[in-house]
C-alpha positions as CSV (number, residue, x, y, z in Angstrom):
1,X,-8.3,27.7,-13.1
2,X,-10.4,26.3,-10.7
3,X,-10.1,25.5,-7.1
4,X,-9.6,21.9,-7.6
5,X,-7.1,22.1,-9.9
6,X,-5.2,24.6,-8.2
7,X,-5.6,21.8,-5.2
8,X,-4.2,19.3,-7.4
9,X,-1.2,21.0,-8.8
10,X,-0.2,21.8,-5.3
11,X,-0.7,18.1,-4.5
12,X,1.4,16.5,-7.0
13,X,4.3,19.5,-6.8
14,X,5.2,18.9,-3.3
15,X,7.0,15.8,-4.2
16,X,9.7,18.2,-5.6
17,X,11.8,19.9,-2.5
18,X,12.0,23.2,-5.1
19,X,8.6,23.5,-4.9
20,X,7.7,21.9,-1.7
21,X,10.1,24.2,0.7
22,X,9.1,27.5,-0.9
23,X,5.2,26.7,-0.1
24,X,5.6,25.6,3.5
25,X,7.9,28.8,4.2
26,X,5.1,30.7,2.8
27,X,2.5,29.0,4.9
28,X,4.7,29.0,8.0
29,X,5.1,32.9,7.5
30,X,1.5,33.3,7.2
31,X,0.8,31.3,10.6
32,X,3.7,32.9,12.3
33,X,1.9,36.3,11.7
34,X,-1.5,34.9,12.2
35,X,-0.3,33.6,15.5
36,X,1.5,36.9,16.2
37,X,-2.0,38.8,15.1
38,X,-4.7,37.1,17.3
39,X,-2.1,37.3,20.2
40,X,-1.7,40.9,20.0
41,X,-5.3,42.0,20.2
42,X,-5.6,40.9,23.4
43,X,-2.3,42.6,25.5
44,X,-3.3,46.0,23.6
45,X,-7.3,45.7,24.9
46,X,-6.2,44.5,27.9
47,X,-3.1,45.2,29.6
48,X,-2.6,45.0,33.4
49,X,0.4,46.7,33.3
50,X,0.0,49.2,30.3
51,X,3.3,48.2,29.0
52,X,2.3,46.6,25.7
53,X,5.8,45.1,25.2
54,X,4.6,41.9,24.4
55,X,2.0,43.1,22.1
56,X,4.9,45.2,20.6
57,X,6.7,42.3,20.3
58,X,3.5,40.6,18.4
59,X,2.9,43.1,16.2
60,X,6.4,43.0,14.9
61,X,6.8,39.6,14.6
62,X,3.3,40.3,12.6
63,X,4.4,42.5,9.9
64,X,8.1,40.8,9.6
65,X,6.5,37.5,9.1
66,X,3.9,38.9,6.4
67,X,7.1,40.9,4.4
68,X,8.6,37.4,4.6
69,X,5.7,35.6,3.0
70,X,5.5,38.4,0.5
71,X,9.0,37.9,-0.5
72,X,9.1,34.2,-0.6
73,X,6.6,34.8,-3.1
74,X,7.3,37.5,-5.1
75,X,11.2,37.6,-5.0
76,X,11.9,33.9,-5.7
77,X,15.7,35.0,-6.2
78,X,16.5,35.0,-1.9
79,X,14.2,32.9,-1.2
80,X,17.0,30.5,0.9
81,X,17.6,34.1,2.4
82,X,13.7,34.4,3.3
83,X,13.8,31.1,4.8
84,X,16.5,31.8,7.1
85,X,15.0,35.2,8.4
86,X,12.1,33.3,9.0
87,X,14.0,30.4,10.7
88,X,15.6,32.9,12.9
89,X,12.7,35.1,13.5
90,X,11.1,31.8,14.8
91,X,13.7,31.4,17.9
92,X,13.8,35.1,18.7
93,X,10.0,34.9,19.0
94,X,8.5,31.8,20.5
95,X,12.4,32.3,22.7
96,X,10.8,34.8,24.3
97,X,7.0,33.3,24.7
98,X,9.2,31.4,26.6
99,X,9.9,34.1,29.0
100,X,6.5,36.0,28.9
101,X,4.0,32.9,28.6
102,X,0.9,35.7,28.4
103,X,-1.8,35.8,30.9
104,X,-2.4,32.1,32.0
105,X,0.4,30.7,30.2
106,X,-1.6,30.9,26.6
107,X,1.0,31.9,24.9
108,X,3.5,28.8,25.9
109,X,0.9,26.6,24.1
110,X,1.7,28.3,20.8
111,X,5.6,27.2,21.6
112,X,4.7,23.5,21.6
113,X,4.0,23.7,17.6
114,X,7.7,24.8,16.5
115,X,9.0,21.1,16.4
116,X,6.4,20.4,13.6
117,X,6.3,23.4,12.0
118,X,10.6,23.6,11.8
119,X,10.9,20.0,10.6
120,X,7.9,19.7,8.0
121,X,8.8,23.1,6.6
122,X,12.9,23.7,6.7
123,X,13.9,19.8,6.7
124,X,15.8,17.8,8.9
125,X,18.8,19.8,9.7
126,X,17.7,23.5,9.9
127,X,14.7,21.8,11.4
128,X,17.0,20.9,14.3
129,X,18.3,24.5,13.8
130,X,14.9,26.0,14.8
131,X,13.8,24.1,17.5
132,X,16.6,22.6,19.3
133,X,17.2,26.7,20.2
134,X,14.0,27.1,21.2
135,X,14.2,24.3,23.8
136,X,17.2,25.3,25.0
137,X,15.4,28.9,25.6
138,X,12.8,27.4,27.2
139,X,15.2,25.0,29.8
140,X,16.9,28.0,30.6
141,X,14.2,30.0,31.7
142,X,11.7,26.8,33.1
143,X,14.7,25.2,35.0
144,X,17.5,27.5,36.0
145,X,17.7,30.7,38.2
146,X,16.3,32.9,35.2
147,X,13.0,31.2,35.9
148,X,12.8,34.2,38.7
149,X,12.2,36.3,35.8
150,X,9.3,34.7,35.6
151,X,7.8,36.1,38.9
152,X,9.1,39.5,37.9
153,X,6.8,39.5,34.7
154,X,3.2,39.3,36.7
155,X,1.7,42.0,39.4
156,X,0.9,38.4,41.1
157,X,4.1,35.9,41.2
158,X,1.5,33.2,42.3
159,X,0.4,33.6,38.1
160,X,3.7,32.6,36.9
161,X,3.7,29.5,35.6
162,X,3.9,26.8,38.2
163,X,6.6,23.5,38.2
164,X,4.0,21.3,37.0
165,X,3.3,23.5,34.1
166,X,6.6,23.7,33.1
167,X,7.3,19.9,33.4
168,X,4.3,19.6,31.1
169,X,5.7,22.3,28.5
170,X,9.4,20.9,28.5
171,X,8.1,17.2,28.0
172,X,5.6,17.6,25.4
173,X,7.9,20.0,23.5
174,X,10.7,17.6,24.1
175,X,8.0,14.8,22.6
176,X,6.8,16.5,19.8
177,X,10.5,17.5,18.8
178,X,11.4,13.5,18.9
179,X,8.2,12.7,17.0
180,X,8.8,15.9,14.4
181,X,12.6,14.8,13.3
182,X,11.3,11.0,13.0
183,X,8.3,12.1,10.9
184,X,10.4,14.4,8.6
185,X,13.3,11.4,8.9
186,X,10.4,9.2,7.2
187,X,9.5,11.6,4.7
188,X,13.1,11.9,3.6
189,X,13.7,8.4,3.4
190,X,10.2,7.9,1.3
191,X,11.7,11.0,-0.8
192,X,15.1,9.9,-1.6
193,X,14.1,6.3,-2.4
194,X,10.9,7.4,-4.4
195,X,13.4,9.9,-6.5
196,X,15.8,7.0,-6.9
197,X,13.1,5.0,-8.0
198,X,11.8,8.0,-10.5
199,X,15.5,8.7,-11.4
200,X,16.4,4.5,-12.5
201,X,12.5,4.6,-14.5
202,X,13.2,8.0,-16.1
203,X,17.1,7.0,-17.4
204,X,15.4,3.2,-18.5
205,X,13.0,4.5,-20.1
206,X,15.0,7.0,-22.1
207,X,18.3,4.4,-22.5
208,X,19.0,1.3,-24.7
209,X,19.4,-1.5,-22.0
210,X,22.2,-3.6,-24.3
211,X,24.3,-0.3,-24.9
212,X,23.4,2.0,-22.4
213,X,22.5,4.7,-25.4
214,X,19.9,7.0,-25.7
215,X,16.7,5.2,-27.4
216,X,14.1,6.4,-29.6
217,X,12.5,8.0,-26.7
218,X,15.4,10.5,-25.9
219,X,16.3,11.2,-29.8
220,X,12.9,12.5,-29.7
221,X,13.2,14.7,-26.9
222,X,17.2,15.4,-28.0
223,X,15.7,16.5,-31.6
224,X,12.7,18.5,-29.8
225,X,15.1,20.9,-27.9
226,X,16.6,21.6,-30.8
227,X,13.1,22.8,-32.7
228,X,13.2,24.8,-29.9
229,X,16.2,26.6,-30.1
230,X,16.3,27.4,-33.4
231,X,17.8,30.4,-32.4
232,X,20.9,28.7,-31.3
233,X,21.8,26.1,-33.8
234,X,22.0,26.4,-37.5
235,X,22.2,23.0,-39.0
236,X,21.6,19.3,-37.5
237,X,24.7,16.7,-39.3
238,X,22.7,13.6,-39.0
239,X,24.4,10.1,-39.7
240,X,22.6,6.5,-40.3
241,X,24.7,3.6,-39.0
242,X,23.6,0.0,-40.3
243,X,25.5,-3.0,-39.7
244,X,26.2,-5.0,-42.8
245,X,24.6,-8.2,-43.0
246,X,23.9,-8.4,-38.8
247,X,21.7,-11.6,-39.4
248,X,24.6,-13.5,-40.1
249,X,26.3,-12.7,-37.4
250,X,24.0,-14.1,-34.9
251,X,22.9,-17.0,-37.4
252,X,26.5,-18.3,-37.4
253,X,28.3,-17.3,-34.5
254,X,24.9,-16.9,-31.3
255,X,23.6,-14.2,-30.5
256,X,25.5,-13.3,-27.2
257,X,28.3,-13.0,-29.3
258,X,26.0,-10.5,-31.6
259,X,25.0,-8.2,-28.4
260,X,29.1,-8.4,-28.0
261,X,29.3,-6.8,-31.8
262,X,26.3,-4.3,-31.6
263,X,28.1,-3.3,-27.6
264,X,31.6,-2.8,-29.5
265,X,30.1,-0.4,-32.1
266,X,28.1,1.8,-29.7
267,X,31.5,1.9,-27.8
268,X,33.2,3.6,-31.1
269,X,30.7,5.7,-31.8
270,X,30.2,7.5,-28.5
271,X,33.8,8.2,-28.9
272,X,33.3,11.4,-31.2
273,X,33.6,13.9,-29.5
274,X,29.8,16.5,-28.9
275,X,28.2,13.3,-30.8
276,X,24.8,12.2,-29.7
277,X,24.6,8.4,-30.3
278,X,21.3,6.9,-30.4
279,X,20.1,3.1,-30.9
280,X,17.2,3.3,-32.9
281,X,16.6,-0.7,-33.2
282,X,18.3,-4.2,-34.0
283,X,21.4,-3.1,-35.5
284,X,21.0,0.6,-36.7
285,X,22.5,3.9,-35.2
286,X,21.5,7.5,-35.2
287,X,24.4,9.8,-34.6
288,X,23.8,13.4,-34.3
289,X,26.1,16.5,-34.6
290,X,25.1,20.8,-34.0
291,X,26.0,22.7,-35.9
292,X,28.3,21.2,-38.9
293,X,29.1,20.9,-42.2
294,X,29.5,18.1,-45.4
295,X,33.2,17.9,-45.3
296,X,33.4,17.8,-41.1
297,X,30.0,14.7,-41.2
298,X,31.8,13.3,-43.8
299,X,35.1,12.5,-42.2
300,X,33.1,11.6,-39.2
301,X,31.3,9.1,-40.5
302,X,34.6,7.7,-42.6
303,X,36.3,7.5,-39.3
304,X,33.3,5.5,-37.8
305,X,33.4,2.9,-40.7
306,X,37.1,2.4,-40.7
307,X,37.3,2.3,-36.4
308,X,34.1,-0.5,-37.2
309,X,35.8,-2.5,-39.7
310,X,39.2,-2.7,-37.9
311,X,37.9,-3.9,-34.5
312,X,38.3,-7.5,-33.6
313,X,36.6,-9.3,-31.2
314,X,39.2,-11.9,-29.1
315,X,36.5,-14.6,-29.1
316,X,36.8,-14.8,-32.9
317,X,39.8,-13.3,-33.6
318,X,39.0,-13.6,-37.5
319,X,35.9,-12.4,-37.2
320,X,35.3,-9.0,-39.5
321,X,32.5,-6.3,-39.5
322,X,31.2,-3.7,-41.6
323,X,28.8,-1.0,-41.7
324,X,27.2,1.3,-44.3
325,X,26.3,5.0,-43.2
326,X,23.8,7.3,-44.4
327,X,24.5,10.9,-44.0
328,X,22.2,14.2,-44.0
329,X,22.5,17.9,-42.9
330,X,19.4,19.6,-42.4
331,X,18.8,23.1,-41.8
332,X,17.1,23.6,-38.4
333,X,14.0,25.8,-40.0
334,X,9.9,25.3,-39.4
335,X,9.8,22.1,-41.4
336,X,12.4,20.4,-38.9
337,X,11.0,17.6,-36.7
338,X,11.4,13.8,-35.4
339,X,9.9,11.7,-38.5
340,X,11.5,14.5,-41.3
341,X,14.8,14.2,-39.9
342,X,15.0,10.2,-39.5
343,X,13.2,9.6,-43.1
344,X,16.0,11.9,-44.7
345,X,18.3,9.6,-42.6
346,X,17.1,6.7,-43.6
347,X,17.3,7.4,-47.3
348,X,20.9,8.1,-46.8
349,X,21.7,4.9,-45.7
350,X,19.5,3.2,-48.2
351,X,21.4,5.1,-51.0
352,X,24.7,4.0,-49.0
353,X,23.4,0.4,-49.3
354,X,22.9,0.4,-52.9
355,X,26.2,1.5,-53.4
356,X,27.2,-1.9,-51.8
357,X,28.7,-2.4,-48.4
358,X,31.0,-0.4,-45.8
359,X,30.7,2.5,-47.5
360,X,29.7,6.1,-46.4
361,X,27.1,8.2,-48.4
362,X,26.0,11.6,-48.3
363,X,21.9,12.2,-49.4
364,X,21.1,15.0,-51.8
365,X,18.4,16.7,-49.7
């Protein structure tokens, strides 16, 4: 697999949040302890004071943030438990850059990229988990009397970061916080109403739009599981519904009134129970079962024609309907598929056809 494909199945997988949030917690974890690694160097070459606790503090926040990327990745179990360690490593960390800024105040600037990083990667609301701490560190010891620990930190006090440095830090952290939640508050919105969109195509495109049952395109999928798990089911009960002489009805009484006869039959047949009712077209039905044999498919499909031919309809109260079923078990072996298991289906209900009308036949496979 090359680079650009690897590129491109990144791409198109971060419109799913169970991919997406995984990936930026792993590259947050690996900037954390980049961050924490090129900032270390520096305090253990050159420390004034020979203390190396920031440095310490670095290198820990180094090799906790790189265990955290390696479990994100390799322990996908925890990974919600990953994210948080990471969320709260986050505050204890850039809390304390706060505190200790570095020589010149270098290590401040790092602080000023938590909003981003908190909201792209963990969301809205952990996102205002991980950076509205942060700020409130940073108030605390910019703006109150802990800001004389400042002084306390450097040989010269005169190095400690001045009022106009912190006004800087606390506005443009309080900016890019702002411009982080609405950026991720866009993203979401875009999200949700892209999924919605995604959601209404997938169900229309799998869904009669008259009936509201599954169409061609989901029997095929609903018969493809199956040839999948052949494991776990033994025999497929398939039954062929075909409403007797449908033309007629629309011919002599309008066709809204035939959408009213084809919705009143898909209404009785999704009321077996563990029945998967399909519309395959006009005015046919394909009604599956797991799992079950002649006798119980049998009675099924008696109970269908008899609930069919007692309904009535109140805009034509003398108005009568039949339908002739077709009826085939098929063991669930190599030679099961789509076009063997509707054929079989369809010969059923040709053979219940030319044993005349509202009747209910079962094929000889």
């Amino acid at each position: 697999m090359n680079i650009k494909n690897v590129a491109n199945r990144v791409t198109d997988n971060l419109l799913n949040d169970d991919f997406r949030q995984p990936f930026l917690v792993g590259v947050l974890s690996f900037l954390v302890a980049l961050i924490s690694f090129i900032s270390a160097i520096p305090h253990f070459i050159d420390d004034p004071d020979h203390t190396y606790v920031l440095a310490i503090i670095l290198t820990v926040s180094f090799v906790l943030s790189t265990t955290i990327l390696l479990l994100t990745i390799f322990v996908k179990k925890y990974r919600n438990l990953w994210r948080h360690f990471l969320m709260a490593l986050i505050i204890v960390l850039f809390g304390y850059c706060c505190w200790d800024g570095g020589p010149q105040g270098f290590i401040h600037l790092w602080v000023l990229l938590i909003p981003a990083f908190s909201f792209v990667t963990f969301g809205i609301y952990e996102g205002f988990i991980t950076s509205v701490p942060t700020f409130v560190i940073m108030i605390l010891f910019f703006w109150t009397p802990l800001n004389q620990y400042l002084k306390i930190m450097y040989t010269n006090p005169d190095m400690a970061p001045s009022v106009d440095f912190r006004l800087r830090m606390t506005l443009v952290y309080l900016v890019g916080l702002l411009l982080g939640f609405l950026a991720e508050l866009l993203r979401f919105v875009a999200a949700r109403r892209l999924k919605e969109f995604t959601d209404h195509y997938e169900y229309v495109s799998m869904h009669d739009s008259l009936t509201g049952l599954a169409n061609q395109n989901l029997l095929a999928k609903y018969l493809e599981d199956i040839s999948n798990n052949k494991d776990k089911y033994s025999n497929l009960g398939c039954l062929f519904v075909d409403v007797d002489a449908f033309k007629n009805v629309n011919d002599s009484y309008g066709h809204l009134f035939g959408n009213a006869v084809l919705v009143k039959i898909a209404e009785i047949l999704k009321e077996e129970k563990n029945a998967f009712v399909c519309r395959w077209g006009g005015d046919e039905y394909v009604v599956c079962f797991n799992d079950i044999d002649d006798a119980q498919l049998m009675r099924i499909g008696e109970k269908y024609r008899t609930s069919i031919s007692a309904s009535t309809f109140e805009e034509h109260p003398k108005f009568h309907i039949t339908v002739s079923i077709g009826a085939v078990i098929l063991p669930i072996d190599e030679s099961f598929n789509f076009n063997h298991v509707l054929d079989l289906a369809d010969k059923a209900n040709r053979t219940a056809k030319n044993k005349g009308k509202d009747n209910v036949s079962l094929a000889d496979i």
